[in-house]
C-alpha positions as a Markdown table, in Angstrom:
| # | Residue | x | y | z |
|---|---|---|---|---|
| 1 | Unk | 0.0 | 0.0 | 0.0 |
| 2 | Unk | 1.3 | 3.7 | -1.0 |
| 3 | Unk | 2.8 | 5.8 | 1.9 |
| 4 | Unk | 0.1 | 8.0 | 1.7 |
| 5 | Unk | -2.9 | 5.6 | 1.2 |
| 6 | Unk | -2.2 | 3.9 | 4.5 |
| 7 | Unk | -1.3 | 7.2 | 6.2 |
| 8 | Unk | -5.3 | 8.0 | 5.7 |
| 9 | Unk | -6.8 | 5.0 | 6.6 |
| 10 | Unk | -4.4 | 4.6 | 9.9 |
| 11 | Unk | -5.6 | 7.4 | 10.7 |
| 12 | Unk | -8.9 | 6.5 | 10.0 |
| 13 | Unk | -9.1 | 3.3 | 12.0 |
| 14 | Unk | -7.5 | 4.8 | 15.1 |
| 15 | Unk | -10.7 | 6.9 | 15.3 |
| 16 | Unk | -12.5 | 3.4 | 15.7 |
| 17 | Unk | -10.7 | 1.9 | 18.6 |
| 18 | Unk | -13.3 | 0.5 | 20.7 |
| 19 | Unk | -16.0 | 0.8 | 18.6 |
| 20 | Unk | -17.6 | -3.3 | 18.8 |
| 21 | Unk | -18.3 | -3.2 | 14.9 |
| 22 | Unk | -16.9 | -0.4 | 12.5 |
| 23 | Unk | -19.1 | -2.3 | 9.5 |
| 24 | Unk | -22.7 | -1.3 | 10.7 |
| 25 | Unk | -21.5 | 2.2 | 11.0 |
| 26 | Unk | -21.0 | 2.5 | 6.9 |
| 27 | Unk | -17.9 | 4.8 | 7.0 |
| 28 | Unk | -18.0 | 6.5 | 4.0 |
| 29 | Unk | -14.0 | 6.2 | 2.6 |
| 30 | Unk | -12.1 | 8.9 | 0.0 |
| 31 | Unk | -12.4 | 7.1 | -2.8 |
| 32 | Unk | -8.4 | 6.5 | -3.5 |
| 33 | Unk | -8.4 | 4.3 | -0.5 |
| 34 | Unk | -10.8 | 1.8 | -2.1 |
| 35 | Unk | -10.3 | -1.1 | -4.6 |
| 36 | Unk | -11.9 | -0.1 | -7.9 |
| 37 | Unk | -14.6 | -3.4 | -7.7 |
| 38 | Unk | -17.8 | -3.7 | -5.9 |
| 39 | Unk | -18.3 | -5.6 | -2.4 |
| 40 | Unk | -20.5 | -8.5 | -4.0 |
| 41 | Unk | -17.8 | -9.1 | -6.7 |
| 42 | Unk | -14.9 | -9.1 | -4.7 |
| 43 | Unk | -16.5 | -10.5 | -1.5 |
| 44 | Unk | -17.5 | -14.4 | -2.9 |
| 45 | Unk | -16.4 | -17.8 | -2.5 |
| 46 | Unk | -16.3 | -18.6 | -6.0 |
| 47 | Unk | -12.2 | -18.4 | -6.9 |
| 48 | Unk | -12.1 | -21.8 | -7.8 |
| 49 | Unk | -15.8 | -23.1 | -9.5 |
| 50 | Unk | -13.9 | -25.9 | -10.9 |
| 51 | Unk | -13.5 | -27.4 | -7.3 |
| 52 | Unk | -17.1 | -26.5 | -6.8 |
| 53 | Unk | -18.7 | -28.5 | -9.8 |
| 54 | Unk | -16.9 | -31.8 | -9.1 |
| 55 | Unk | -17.8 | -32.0 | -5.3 |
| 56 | Unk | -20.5 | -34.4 | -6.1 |
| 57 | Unk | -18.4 | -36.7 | -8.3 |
| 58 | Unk | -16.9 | -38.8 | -6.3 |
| 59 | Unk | -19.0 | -42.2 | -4.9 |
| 60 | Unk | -17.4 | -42.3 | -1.4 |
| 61 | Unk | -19.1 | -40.1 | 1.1 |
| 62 | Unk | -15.7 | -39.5 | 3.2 |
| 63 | Unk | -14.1 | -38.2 | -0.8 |
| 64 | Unk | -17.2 | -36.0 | -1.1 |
| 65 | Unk | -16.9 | -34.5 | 2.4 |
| 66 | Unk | -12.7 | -34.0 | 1.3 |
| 67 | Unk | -14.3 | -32.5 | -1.6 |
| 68 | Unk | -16.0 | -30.1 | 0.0 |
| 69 | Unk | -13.1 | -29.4 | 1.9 |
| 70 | Unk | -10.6 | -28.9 | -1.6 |
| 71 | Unk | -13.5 | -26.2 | -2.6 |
| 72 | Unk | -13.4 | -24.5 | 0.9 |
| 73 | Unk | -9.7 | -24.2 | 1.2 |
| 74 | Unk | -10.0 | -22.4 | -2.8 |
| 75 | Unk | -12.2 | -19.3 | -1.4 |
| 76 | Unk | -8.7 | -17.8 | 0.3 |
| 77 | Unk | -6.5 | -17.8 | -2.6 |
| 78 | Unk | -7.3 | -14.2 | -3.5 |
| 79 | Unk | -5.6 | -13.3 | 0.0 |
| 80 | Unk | -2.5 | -15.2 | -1.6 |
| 81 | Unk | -2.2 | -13.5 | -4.7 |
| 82 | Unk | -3.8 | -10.0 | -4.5 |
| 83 | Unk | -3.0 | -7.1 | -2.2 |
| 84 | Unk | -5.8 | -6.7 | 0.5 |
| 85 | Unk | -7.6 | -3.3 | -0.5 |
| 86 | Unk | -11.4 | -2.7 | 0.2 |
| 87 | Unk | -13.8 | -3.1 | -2.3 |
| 88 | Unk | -17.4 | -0.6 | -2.8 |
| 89 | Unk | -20.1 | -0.2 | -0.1 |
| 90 | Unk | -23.0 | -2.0 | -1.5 |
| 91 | Unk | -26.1 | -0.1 | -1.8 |
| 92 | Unk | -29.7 | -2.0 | -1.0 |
| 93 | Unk | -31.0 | -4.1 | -3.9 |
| 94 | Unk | -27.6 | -3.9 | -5.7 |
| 95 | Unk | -26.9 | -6.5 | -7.6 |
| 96 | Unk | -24.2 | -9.0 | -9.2 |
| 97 | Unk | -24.1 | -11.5 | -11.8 |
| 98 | Unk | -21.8 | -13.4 | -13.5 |
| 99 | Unk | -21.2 | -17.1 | -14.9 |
| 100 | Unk | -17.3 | -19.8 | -15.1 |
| 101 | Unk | -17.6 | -22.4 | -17.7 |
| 102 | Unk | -15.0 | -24.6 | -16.3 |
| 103 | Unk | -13.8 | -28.6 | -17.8 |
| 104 | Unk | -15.9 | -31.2 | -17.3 |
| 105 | Unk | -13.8 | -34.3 | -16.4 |
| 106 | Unk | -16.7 | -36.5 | -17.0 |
| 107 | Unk | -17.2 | -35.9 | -20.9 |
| 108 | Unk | -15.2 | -35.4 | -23.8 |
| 109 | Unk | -15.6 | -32.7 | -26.2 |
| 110 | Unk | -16.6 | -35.7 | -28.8 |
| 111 | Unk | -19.7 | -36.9 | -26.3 |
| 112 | Unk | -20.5 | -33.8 | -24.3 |
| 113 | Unk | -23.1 | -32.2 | -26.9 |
| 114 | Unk | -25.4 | -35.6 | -26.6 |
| 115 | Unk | -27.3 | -34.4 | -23.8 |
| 116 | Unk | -31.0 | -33.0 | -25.3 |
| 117 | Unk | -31.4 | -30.8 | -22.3 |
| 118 | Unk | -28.1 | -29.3 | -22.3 |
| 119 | Unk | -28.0 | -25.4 | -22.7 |
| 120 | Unk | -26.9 | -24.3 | -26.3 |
| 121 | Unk | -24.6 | -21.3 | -24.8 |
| 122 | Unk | -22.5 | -24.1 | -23.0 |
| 123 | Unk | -19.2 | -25.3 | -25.0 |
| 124 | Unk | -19.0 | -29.2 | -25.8 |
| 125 | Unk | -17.2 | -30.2 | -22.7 |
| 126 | Unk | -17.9 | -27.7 | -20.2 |
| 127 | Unk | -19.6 | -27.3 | -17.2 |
| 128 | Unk | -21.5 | -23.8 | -16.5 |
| 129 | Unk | -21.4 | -22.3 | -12.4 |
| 130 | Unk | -23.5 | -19.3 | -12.2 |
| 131 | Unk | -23.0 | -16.7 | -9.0 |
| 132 | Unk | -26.4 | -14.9 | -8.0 |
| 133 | Unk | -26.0 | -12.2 | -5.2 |
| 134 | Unk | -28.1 | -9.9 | -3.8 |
| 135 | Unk | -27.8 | -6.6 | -1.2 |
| 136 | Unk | -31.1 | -7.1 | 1.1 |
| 137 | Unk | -29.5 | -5.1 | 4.0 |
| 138 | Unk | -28.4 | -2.0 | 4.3 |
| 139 | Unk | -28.0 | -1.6 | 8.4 |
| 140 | Unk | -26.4 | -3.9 | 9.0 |
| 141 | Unk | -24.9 | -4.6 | 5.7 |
| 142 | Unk | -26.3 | -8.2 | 4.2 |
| 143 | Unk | -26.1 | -9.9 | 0.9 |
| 144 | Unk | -27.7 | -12.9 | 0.1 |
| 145 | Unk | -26.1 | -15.5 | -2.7 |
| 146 | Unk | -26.6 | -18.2 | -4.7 |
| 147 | Unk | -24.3 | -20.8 | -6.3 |
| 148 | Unk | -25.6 | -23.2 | -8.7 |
| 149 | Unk | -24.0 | -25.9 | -11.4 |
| 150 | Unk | -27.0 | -26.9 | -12.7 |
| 151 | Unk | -25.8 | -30.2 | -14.9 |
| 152 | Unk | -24.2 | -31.6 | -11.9 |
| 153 | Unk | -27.5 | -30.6 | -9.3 |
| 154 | Unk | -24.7 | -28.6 | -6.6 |
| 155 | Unk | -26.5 | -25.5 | -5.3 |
| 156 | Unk | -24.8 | -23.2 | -1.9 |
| 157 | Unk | -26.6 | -20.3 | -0.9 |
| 158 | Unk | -25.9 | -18.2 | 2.2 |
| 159 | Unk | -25.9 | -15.2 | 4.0 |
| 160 | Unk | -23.3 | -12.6 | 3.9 |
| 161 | Unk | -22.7 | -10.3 | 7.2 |
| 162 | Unk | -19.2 | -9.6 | 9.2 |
| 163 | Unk | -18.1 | -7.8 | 12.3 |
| 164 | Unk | -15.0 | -6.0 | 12.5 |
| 165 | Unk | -13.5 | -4.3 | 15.3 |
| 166 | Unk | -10.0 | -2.5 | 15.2 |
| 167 | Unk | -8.0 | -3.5 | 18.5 |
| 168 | Unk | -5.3 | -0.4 | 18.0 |
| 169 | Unk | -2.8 | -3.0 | 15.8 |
| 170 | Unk | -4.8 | -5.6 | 13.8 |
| 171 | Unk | -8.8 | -5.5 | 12.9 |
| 172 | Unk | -10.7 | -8.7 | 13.8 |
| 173 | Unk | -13.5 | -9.8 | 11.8 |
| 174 | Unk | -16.2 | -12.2 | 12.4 |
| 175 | Unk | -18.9 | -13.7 | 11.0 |
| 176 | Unk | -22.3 | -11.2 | 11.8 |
| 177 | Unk | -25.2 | -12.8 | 13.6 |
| 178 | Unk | -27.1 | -13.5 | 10.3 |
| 179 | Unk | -24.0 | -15.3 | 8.8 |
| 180 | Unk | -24.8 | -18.7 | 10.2 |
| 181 | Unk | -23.0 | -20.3 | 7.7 |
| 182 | Unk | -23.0 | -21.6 | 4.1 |
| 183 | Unk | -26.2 | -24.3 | 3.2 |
| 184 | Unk | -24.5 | -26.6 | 0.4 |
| 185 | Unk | -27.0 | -29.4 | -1.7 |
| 186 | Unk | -26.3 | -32.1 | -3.7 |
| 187 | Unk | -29.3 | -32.9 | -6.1 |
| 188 | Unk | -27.1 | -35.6 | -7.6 |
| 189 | Unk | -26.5 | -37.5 | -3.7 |
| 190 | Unk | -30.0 | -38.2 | -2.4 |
| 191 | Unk | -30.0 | -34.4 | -1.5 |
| 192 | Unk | -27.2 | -34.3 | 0.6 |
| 193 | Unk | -27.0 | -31.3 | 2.9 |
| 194 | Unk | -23.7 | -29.8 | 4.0 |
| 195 | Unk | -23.3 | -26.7 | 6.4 |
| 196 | Unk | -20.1 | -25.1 | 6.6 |
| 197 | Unk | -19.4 | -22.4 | 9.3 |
| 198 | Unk | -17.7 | -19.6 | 8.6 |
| 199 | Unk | -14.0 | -18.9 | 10.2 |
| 200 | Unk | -12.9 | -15.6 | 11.9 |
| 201 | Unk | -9.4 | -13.6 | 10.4 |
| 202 | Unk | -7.2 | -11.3 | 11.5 |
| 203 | Unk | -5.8 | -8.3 | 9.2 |
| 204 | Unk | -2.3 | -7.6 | 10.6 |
| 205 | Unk | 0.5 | -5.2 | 9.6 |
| 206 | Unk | -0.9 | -1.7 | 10.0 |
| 207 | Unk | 2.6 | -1.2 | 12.3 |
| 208 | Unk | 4.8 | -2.4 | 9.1 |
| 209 | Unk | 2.6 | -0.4 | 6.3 |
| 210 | Unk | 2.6 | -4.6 | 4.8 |
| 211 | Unk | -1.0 | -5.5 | 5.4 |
| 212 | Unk | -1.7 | -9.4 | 5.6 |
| 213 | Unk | -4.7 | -11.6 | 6.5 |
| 214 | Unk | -4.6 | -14.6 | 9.2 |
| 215 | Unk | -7.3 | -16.8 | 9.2 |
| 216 | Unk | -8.3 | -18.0 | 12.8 |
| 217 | Unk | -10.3 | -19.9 | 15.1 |
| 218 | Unk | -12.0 | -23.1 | 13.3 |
| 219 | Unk | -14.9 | -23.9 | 10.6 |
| 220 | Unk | -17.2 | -27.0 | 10.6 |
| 221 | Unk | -18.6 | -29.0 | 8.3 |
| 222 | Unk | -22.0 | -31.3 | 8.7 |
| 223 | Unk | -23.6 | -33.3 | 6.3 |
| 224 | Unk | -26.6 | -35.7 | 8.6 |
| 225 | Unk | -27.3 | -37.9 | 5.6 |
| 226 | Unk | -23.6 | -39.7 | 5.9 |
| 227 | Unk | -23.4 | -39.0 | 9.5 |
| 228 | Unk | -19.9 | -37.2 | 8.3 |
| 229 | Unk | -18.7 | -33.9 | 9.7 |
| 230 | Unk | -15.2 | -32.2 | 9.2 |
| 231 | Unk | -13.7 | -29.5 | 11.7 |
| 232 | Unk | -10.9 | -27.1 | 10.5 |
| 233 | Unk | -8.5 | -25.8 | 13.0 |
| 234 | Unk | -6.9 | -22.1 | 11.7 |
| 235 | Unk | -3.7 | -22.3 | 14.1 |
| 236 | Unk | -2.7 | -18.9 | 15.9 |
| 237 | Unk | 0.4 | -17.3 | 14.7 |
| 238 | Unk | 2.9 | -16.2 | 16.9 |
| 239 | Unk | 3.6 | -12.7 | 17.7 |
| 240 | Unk | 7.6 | -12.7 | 16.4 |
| 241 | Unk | 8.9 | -15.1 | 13.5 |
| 242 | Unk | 7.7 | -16.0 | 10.2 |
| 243 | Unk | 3.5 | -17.1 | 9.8 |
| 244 | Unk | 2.9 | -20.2 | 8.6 |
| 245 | Unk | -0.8 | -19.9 | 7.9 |
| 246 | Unk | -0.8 | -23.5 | 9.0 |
| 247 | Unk | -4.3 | -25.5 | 9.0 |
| 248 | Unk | -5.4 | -29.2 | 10.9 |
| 249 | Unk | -8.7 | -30.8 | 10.2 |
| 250 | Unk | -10.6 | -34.4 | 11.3 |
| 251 | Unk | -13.2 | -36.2 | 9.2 |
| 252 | Unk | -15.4 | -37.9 | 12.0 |
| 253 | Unk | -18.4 | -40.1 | 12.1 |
| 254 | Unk | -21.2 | -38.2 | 14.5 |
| 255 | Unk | -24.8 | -39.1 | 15.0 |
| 256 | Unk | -27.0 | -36.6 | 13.9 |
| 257 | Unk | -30.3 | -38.2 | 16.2 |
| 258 | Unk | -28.0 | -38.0 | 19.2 |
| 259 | Unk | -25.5 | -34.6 | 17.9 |
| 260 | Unk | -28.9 | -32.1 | 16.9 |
| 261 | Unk | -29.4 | -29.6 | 19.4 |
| 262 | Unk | -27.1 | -30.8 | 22.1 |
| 263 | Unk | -23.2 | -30.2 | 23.2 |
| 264 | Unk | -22.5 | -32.9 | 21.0 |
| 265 | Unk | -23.0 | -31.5 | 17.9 |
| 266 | Unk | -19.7 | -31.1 | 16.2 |
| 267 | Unk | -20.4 | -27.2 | 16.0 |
| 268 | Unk | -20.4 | -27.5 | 19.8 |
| 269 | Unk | -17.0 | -29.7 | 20.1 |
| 270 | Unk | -13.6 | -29.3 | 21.1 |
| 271 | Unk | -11.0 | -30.3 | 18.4 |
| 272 | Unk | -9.5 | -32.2 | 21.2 |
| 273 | Unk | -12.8 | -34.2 | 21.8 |
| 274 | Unk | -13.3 | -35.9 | 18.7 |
| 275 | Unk | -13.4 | -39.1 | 19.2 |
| 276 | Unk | -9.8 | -41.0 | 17.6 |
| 277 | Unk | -12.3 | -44.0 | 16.8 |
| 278 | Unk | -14.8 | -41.8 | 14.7 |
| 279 | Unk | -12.0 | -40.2 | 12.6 |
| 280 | Unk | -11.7 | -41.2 | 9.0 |
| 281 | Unk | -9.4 | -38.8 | 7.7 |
| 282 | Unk | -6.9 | -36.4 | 9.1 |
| 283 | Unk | -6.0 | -32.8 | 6.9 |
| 284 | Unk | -2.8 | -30.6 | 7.7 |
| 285 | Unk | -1.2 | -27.8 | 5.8 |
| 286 | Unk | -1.2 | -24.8 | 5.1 |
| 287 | Unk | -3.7 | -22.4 | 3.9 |
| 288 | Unk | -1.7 | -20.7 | 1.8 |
| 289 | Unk | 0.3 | -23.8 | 0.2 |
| 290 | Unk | 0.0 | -27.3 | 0.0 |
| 291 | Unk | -2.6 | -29.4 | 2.2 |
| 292 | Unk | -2.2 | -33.1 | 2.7 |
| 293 | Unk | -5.0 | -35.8 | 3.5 |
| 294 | Unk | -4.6 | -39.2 | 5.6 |
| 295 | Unk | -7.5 | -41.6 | 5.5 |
| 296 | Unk | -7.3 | -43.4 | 9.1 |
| 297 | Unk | -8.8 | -46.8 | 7.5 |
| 298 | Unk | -9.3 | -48.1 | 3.8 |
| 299 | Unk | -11.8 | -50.7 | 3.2 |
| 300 | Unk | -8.7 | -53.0 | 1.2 |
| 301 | Unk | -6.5 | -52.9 | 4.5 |
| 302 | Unk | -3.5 | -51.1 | 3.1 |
| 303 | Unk | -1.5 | -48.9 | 5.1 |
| 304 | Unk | -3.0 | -45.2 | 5.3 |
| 305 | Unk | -0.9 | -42.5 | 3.4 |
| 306 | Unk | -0.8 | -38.8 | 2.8 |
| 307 | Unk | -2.2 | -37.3 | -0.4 |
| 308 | Unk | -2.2 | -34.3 | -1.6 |
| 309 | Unk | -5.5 | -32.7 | -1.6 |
| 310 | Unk | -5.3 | -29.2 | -2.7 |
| 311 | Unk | -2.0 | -27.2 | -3.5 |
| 312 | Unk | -3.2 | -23.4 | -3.5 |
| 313 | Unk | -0.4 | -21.7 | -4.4 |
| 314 | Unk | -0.4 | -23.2 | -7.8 |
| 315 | Unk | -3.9 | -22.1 | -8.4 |
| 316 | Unk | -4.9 | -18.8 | -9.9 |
| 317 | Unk | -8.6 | -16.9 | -9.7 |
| 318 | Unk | -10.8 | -18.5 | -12.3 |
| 319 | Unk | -12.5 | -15.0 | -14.3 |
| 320 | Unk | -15.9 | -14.2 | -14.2 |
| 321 | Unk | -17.9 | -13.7 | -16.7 |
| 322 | Unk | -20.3 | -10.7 | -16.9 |
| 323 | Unk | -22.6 | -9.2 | -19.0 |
| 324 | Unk | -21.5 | -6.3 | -21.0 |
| 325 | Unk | -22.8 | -2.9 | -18.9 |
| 326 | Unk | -24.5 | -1.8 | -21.5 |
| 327 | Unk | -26.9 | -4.7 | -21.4 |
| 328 | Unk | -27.2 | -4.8 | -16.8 |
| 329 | Unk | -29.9 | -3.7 | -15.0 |
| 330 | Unk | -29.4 | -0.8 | -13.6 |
| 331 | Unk | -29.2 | -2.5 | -10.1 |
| 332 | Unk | -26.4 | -4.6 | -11.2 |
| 333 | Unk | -22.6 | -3.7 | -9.1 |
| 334 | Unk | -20.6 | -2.8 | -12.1 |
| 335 | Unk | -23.1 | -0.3 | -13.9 |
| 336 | Unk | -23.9 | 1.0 | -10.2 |
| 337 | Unk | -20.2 | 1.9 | -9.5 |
| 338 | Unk | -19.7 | 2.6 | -13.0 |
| 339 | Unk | -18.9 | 6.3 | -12.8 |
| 340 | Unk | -16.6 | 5.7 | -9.8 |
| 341 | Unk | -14.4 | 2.6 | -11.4 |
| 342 | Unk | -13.5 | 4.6 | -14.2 |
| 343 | Unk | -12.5 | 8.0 | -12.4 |
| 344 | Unk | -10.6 | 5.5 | -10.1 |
| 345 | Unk | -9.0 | 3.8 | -13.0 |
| 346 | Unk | -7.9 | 6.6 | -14.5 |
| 347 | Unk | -6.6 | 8.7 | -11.2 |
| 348 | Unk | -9.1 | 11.0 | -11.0 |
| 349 | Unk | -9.6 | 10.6 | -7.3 |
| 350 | Unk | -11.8 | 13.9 | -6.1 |
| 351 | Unk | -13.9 | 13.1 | -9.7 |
| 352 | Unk | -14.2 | 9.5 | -8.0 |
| 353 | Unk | -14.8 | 10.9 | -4.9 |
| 354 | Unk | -17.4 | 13.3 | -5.9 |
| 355 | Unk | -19.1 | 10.4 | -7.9 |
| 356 | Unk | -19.3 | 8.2 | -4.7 |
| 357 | Unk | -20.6 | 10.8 | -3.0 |
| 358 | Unk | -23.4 | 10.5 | -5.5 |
| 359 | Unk | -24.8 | 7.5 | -5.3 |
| 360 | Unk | -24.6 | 7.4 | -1.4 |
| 361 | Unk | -26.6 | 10.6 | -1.3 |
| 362 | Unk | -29.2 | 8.9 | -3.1 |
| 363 | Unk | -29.4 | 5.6 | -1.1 |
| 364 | Unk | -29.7 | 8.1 | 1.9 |
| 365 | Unk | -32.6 | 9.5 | 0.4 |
| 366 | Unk | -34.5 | 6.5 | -0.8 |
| 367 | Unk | -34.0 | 5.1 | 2.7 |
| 368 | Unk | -35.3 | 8.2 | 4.1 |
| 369 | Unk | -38.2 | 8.2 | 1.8 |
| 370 | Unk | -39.1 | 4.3 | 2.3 |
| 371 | Unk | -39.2 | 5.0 | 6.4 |
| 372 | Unk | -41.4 | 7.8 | 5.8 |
| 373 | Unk | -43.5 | 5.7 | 3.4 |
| 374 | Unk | -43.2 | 2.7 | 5.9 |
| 375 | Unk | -42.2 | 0.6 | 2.9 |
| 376 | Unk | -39.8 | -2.1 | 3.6 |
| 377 | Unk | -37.7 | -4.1 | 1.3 |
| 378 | Unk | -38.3 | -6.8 | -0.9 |
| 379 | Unk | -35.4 | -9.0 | -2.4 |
| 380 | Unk | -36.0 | -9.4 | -6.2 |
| 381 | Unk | -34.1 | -13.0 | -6.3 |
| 382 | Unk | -34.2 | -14.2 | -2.8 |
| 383 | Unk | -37.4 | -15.4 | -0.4 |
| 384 | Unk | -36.9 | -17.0 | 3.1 |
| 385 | Unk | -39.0 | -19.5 | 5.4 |
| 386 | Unk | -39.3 | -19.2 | 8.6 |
| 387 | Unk | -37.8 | -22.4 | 9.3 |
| 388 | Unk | -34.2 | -21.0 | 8.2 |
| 389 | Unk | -34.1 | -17.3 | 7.5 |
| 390 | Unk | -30.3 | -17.7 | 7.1 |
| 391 | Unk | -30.6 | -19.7 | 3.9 |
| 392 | Unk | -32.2 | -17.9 | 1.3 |
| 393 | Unk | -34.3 | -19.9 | -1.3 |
| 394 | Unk | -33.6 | -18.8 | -5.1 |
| 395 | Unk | -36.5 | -17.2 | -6.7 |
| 396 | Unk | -36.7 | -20.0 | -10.1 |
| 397 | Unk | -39.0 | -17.6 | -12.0 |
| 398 | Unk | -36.9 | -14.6 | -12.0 |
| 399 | Unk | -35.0 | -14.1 | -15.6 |
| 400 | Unk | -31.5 | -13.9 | -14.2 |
| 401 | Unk | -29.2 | -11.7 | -16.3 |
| 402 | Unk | -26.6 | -14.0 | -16.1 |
């Protein structure tokens, strides 16, 4: 980050020292200290939708819970390759759109055009991940999204909401209370579900001017149809010395009858408390490099080894693919933030600024206006039951501009 740039937003963040949650408050940033791309582009989990569409490949539950793993471990890679810079405020009902065609292992470009009911804008050989997102908050900020490879029946939709806090030398960020974690399906499996929780991180370096991200505490992964559930341990870095980012999961066997609702749920459980019995696989790594599986037990009897499961240094973000502007909806990120992204672009930061300024003038007023009017907010792609409001169910009829 330039001299200058961090300069302003140190001073910026020192304001907010004991403030529980800086991201409710909507600071409004000069517009040289942001990242030229809107919040529900950059903020996704989508790096890698080549990992995503083959989760449900594989016939052994314990492989598709690794799988799901492989995918996870992809959504950090931008924090690997990219400089950590802060993307546009959405505004309420903003939306984003875009589609990956990625290979599809299980056809050849000779067979894969012999499905009837496969989509004509979809290359021989290819399978098509779409990324459906949504703004439905604006205090606190929330997004809803939607990932779907239709051909292989994977669907993960979720919530979006943080909490940070900035503790004088590092800002801490946590999942928000609506961000109870990510709801994954598998059409193909009997309907498998899978919820993954969402880890905490650390942003650290604001004393060097060299900002980094640490991921921390732990995520879990349930699925009750193959009584399988996976917890991730993010290990702490030390204060002096090099990080190592490193990473330690278990696959264990739980009861879901006996696990719902009580301490033994493996949301609930100590790392330390998993059973040594009830493991089936063991991961270690690092997040930022190369992380190795062990399965415990084989059904042939040979001797366990370590595989390599996901090397994530050697993988590069997968580009979207977006509509041109001139044919979004006027709700849609990039032709929101239009104006902005190309004064930023071109270094015209007070033009940038002064465009910014804008289009968070007017989602002041229409905010004003709907309180007055008593007219609440009604997602265009998103409903939710009662049941779950944290998983939001697609809208099927809506034409997505995808």
């Amino acid at each position: 980050m330039e001299k200058s740039r961090f300069t302003a937003l140190w001073g910026i963040l020192h304001k907010l020292v004991g403030v529980k949650d800086f991201v409710n408050m909507r600071i409004s940033l000069p517009a040289e200290l942001l990242d030229p791309v809107p919040n529900l582009e950059h903020w996704n989990y989508m790096e890698r939708p080549d990992y995503f569409a083959r989760i449900s490949d594989p016939e052994d539950p314990v492989d598709r819970m690794l799988a799901v793993a492989a995918w996870w471990f992809t959504k950090d890679i931008k924090y690997i390759h990219h400089k950590l810079k802060k993307p546009y405020n959405s505004i309420l009902g903003e939306q984003f759109l875009c589609h990956w065609l990625v290979e599809d292992p299980a056809k050849t470009a000779a067979t894969a055009d012999t499905n009837p009911g496969r989509s004509s804008e979809i290359p021989p050989g290819k399978l098509r991940v779409e990324y459906i997102t949504e703004q439905i908050s604006h205090h606190p900020p929330v997004s809803a999204y939607h990932y779907r490879c239709l051909e292989r029946g994977i669907h993960a939709s979720g919530l979006d909401h943080i909490c940070a806090r900035f503790t004088g030398t590092s800002v801490r960020v946590e999942p928000g209370e609506r961000a109870r974690g990510l709801y994954l399906q598998l059409d193909q499996r009997d309907n498998e579900a899978y919820t993954v929780t969402h880890p905490a991180g650390n942003v650290t370096g604001f004393l060097r001017g060299q900002l980094t991200v640490q991921i921390a505490d732990q995520s879990v992964v349930t699925c009750p149809q193959t009584g399988l559930a996976l917890i991730i341990i993010y290990k702490e870095e030390r204060w002096f010395g090099k990080n190592k980012y490193a990473v330690e999961g278990k696959v264990f066997r739980y009861d879901p009858k006996v696990a719902k609702d009580s301490k033994h749920h493996p949301e609930k459980m100590k790392f330390t408390d998993i059973p040594k019995n009830q493991v089936v696989a063991t991961l270690e790594g690092s997040w930022r490099g190369q992380i190795h599986v062990t399965r415990t037990s084989t059904e042939s009897g040979a001797a366990a080894s370590s595989q390599l499961l996901v090397d994530l240094e050697q993988l590069a973000i997968m580009p979207k693919r977006v509509k041109p502007l001139e044919q979004q909806h006027e709700l849609e990120s990039r032709r929101v933030w239009a104006d902005v992204t190309d004064h930023l672009v071109a270094g015209r930061y007070s033009a940038a600024t002064k465009a910014k300024h804008i289009i968070e003038d007017r989602q002041r007023h229409k905010a004003a206006e709907d309180k007055k009017l008593n007219r609440e907010f009604q997602s265009e792609f998103f409903t939710f039951e009662s049941c779950n409001p944290y998983n939001p169910i697609l809208k099927e009829d809506r034409p997505f501009n995808i």
